[in-house]
N, C-alpha and C positions, 0 to 999 in steps of 0.2 A: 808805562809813562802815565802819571796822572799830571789830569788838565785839570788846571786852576783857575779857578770862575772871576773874573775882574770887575770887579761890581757897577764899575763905570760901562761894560763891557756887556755886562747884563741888560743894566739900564738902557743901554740903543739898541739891542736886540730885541727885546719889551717891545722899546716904542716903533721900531719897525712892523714889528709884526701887528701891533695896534693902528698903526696908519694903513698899512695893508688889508686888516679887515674892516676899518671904518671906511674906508673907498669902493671895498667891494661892495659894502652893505649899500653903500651912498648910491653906487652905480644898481644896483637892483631895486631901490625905492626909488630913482628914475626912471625905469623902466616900467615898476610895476604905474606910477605917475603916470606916465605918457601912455600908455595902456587903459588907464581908467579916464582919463581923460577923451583919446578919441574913445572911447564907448559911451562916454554921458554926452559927446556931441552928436553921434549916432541916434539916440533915443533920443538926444534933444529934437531932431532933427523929425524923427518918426512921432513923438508927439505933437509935434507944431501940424506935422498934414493931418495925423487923428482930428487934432485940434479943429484944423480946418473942414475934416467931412463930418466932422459933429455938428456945428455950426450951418453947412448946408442941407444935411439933414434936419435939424432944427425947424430951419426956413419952410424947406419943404413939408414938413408935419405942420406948421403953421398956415399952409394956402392950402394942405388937402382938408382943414375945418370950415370952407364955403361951400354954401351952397351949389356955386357954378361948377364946383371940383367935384363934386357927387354926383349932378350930373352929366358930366363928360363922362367923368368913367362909367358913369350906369350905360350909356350910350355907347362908347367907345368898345366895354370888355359885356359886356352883359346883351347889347343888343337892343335894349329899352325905348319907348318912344312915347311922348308926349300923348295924353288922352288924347288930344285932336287933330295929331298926326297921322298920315299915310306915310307907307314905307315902298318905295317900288324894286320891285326886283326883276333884273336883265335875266326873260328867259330863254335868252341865245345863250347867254354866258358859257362856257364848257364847265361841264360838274366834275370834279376830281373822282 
């Protein structure tokens, strides 16, 4: 039995099968879409607080160029004391 191809019969089988890959194609550039999308809101997100500890780190590299921030810390981590300071030391204290 030969099957005889109806050309009108062609033509909606074509275009079926063309609406059927244009939809799939459609639904996977949605997908890959909404995919790329929450990831750059992601990073938006994780840039905006870098953003923000750069900014306080800024400040902070800005107030340890005083004077009075050199010497606390020379005080505080180092031990340091003024020429014409005394230092008293508790010697009840327990020693480690």
């Amino acid at each position: 039995m030969k099957v005889k191809l109806n050309p009108k019969r062609l033509i909606s089988l074509l275009l079926i099968a063309m609406t059927i890959y244009i939809g799939v194609q459609h639904f996977r550039a949605s997908v890959d879409y909404a995919n790329i999308k929450e990831e750059t809101e992601k990073y938006t997100t994780m840039l905006d607080e870098e953003t923000a500890k750069n900014k306080s780190l800024r400040k902070e590299m800005d107030n340890l160029e005083t004077d009075e921030t050199y010497e606390r810390i020379a005080r505080e981590n180092l031990g340091m004391l003024k020429a014409n300071e005394l230092q008293f030391v508790d010697a009840s204290a327990e020693v480690d």
